[in-house]
PADOMAR-195072 format. One record per atom (N, C-alpha, C): residue number from 0; residue in one letter; atom name; x, z, y negated. Coordinates in steps of 0.2 Angstrom, whole numbers. Example, Ala and Ser with C-alpha at 12.3 -4.5 7.8 and 13.67 -1.06 7.14 Angstrom:
{0,"a","N",{66,39,28}},
{0,"a","CA",{62,39,22}},
{0,"a","C",{66,39,16}},
{1,"s","N",{64,35,11}},
{1,"s","CA",{68,36,5}},
{1,"s","C",{64,39,0}},
//
This chain:
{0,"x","N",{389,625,-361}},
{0,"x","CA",{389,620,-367}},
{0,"x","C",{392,624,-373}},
{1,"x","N",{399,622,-375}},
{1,"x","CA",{402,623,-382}},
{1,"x","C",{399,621,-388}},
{2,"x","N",{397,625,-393}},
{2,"x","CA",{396,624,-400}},
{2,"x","C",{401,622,-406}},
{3,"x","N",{407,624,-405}},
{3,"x","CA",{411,621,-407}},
{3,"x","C",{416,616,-405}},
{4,"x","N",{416,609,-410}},
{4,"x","CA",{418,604,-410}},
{4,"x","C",{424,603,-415}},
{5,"x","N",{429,601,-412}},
{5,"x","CA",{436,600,-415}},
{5,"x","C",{438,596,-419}},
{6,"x","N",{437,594,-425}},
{6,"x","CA",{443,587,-426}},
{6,"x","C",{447,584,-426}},
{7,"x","N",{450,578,-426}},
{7,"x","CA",{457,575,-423}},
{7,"x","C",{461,578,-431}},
{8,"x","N",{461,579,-437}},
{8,"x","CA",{465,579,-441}},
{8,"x","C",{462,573,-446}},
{9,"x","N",{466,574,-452}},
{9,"x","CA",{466,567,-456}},
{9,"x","C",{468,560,-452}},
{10,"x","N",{462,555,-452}},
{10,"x","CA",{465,547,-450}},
{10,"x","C",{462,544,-456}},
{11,"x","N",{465,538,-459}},
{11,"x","CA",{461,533,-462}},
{11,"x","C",{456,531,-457}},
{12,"x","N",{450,530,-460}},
{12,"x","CA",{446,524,-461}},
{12,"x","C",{439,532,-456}},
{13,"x","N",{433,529,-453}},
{13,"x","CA",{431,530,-451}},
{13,"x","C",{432,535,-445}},
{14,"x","N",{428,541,-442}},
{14,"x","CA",{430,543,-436}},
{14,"x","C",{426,549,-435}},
{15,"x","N",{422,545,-430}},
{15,"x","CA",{416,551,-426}},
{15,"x","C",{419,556,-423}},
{16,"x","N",{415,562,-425}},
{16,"x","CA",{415,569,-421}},
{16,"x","C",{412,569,-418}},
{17,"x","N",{404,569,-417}},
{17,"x","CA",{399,570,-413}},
{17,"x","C",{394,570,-417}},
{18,"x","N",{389,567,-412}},
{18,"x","CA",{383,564,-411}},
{18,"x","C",{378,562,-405}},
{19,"x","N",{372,559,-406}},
{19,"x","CA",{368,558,-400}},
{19,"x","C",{375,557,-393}},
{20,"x","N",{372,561,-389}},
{20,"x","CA",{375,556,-383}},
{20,"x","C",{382,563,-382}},
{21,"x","N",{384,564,-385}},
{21,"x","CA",{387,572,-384}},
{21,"x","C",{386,579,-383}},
{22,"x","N",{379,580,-383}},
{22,"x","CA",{380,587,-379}},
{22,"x","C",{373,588,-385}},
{23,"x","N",{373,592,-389}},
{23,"x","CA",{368,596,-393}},
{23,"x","C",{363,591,-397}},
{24,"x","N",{367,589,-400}},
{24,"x","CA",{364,583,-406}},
{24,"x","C",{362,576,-404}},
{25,"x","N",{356,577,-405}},
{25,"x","CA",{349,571,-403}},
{25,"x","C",{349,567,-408}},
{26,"x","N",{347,568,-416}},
{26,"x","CA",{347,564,-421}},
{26,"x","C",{351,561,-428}},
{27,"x","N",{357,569,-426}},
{27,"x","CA",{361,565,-432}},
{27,"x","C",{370,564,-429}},
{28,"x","N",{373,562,-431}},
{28,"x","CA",{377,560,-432}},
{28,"x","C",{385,560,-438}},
{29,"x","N",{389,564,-436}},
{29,"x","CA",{394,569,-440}},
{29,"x","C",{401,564,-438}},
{30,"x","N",{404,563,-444}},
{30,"x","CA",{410,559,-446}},
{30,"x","C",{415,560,-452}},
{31,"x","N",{421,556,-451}},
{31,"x","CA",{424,559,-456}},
{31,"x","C",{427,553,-458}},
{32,"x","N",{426,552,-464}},
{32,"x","CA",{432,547,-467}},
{32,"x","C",{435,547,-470}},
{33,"x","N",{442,544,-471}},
{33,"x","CA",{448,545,-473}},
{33,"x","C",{448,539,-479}},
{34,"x","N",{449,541,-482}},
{34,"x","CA",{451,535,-488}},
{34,"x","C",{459,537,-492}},
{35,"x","N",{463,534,-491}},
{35,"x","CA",{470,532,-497}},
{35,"x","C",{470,529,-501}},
{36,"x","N",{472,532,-506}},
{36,"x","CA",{473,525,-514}},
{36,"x","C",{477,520,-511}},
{37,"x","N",{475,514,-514}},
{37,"x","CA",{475,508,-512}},
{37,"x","C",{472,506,-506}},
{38,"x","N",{470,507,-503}},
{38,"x","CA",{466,507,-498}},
{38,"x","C",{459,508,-496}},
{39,"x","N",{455,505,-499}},
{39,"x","CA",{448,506,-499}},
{39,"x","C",{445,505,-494}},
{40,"x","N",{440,510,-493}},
{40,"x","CA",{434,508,-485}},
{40,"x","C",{428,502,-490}},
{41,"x","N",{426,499,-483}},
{41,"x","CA",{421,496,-486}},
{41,"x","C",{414,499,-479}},
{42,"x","N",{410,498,-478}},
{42,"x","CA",{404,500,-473}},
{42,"x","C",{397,501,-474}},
{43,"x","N",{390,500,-469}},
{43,"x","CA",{386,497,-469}},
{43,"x","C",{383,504,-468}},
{44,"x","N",{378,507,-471}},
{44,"x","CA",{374,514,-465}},
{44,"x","C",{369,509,-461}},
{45,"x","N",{368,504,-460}},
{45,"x","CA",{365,500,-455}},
{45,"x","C",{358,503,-455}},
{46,"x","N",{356,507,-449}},
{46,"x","CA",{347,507,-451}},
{46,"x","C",{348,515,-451}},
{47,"x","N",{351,519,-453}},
{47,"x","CA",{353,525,-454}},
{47,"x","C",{354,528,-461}},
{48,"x","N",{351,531,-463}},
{48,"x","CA",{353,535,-470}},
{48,"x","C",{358,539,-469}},
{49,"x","N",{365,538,-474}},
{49,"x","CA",{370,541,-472}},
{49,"x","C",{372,548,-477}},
{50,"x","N",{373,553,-477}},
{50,"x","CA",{376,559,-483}},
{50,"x","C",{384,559,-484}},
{51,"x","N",{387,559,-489}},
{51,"x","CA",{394,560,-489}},
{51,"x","C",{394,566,-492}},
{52,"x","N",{399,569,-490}},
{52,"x","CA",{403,575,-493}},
{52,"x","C",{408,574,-494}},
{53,"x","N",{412,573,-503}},
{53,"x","CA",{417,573,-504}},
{53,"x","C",{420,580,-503}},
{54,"x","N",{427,581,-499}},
{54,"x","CA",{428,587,-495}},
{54,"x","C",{435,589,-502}},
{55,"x","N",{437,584,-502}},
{55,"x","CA",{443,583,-508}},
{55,"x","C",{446,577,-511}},
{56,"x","N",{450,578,-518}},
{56,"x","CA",{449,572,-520}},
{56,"x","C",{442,568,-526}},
{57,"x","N",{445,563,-527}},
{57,"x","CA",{442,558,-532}},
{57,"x","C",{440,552,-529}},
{58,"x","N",{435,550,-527}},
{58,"x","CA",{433,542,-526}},
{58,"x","C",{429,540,-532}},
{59,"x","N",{430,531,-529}},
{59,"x","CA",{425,529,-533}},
{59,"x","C",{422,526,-527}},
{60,"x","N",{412,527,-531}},
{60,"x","CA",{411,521,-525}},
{60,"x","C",{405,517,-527}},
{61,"x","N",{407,511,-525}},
{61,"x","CA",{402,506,-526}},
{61,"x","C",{397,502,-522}},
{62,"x","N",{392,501,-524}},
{62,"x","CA",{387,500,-519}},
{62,"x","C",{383,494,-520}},
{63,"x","N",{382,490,-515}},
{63,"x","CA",{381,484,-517}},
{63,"x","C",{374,484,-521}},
{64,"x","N",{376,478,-525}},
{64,"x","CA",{371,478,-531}},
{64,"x","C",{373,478,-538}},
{65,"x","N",{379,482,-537}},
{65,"x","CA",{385,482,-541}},
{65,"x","C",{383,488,-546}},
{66,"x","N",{381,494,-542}},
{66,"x","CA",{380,500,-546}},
{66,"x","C",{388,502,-543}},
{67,"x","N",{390,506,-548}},
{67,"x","CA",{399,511,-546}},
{67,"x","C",{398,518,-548}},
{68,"x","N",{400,522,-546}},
{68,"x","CA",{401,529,-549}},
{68,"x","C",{408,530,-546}},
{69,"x","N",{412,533,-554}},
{69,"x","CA",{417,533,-555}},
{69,"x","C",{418,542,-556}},
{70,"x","N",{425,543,-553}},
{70,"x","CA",{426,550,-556}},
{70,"x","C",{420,555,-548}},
{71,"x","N",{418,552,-545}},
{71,"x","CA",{416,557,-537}},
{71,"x","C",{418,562,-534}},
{72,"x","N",{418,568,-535}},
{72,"x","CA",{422,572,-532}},
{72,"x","C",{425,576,-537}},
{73,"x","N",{432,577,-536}},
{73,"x","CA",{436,581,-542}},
{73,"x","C",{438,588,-538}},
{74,"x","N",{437,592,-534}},
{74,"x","CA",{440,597,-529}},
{74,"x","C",{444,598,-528}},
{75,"x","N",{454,602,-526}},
{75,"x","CA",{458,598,-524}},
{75,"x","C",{458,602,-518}},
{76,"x","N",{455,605,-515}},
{76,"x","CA",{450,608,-508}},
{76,"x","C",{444,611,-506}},
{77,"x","N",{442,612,-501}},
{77,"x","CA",{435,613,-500}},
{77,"x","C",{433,619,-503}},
{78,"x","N",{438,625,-502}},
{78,"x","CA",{436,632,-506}},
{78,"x","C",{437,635,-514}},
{79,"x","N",{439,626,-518}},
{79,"x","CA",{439,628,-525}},
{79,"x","C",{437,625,-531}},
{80,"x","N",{429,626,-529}},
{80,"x","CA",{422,622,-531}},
{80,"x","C",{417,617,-526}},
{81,"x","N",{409,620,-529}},
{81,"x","CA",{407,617,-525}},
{81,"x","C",{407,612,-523}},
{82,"x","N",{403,609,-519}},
{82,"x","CA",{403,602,-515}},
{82,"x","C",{400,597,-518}},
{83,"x","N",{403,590,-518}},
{83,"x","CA",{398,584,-519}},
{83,"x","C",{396,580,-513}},
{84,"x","N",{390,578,-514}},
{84,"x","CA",{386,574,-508}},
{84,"x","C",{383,570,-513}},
{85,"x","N",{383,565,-508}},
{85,"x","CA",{381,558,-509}},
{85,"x","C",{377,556,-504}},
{86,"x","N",{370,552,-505}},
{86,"x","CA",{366,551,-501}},
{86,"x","C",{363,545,-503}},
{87,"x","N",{365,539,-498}},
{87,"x","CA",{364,532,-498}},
{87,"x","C",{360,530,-493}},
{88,"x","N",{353,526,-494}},
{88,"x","CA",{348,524,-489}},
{88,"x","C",{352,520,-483}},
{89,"x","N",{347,520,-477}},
{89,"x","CA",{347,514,-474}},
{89,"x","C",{352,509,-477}},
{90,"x","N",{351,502,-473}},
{90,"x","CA",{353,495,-476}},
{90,"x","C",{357,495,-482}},
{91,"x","N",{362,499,-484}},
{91,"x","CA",{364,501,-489}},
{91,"x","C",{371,498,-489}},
{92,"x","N",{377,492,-492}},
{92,"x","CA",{382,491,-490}},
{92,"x","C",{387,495,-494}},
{93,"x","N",{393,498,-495}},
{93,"x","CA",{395,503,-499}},
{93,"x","C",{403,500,-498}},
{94,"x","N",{407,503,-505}},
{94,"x","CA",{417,503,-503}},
{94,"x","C",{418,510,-508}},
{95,"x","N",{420,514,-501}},
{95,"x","CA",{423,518,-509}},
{95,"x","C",{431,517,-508}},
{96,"x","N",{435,521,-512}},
{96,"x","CA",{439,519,-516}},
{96,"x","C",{443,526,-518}},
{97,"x","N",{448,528,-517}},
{97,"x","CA",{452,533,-519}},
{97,"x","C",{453,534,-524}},
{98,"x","N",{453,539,-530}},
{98,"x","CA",{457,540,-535}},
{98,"x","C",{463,543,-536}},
{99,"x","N",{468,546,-541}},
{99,"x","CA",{472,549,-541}},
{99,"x","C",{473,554,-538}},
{100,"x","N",{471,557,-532}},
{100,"x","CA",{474,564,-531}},
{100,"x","C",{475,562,-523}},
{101,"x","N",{481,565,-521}},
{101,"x","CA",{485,564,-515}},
{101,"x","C",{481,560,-510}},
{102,"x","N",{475,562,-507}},
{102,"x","CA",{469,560,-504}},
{102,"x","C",{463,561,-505}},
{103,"x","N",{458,557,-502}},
{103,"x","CA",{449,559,-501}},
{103,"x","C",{449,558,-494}},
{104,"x","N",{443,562,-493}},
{104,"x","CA",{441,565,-488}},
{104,"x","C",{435,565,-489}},
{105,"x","N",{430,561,-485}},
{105,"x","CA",{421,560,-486}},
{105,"x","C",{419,561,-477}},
{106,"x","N",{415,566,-478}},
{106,"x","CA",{411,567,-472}},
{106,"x","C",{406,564,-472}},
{107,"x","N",{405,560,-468}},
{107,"x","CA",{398,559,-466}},
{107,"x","C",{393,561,-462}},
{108,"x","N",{388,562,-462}},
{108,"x","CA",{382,566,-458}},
{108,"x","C",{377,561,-457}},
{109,"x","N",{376,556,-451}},
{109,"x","CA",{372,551,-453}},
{109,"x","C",{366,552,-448}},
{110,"x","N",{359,553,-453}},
{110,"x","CA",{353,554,-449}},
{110,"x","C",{349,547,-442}},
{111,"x","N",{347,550,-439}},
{111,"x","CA",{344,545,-435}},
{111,"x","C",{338,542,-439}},
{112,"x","N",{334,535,-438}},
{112,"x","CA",{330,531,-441}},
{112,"x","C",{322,535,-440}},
{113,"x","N",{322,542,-438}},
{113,"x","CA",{317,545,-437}},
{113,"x","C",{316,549,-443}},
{114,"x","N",{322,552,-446}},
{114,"x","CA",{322,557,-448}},
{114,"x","C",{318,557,-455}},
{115,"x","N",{317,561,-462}},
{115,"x","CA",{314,561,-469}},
{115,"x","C",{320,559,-472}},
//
């Protein structure tokens, strides 16, 4: 069994690395999202608590209910400053939203419905 896990590269929009049902990992679940300005994701953590990591980049993001954070991130790569994490419950419906700098890049880490 290999511990390390490759990714495809920058894509828009959502894209699993691994998770249940792969090899090591039983309850969480590792993704990557791609967001371009003008181009906004929209998406549900469904019955899963989701964490993002703005990896680079500006988003905004809004969460239904119509709470926004504006100005998310600000990095213009992962080694210069530290990280922003966002952590949105369960049943949570969400859009983020690119701001000004060439791309964002948001990891997700999403935990199984067991976890704290």
């Amino acid at each position: 069994m290999t511990l390390l896990i490759k990714g495809a590269g920058f894509r828009e929009g959502y894209v699993r690395i691994s998770g249940p049902g792969d090899g090591i990992l039983k309850m969480l679940e590792f993704g990557r999202l791609g967001v371009l300005r003008g181009r906004p994701y929209e998406g549900d953590t469904g019955n899963r608590e989701a964490v993002f990591d703005i990896i680079a980049g500006i988003c905004r993001l809004e969460v239904a209910g119509g709470q926004a954070f504006d100005q998310v991130g600000g990095r213009s790569n992962p080694f210069s400053a530290g990280p922003t994490l966002i952590c949105l419950p369960p049943g949570t419906r969400y859009r983020y939203a690119e701001l000004p700098l060439p791309q964002a890049e948001c990891v997700p880490a999403r935990s199984s419905p067991m976890s704290c």
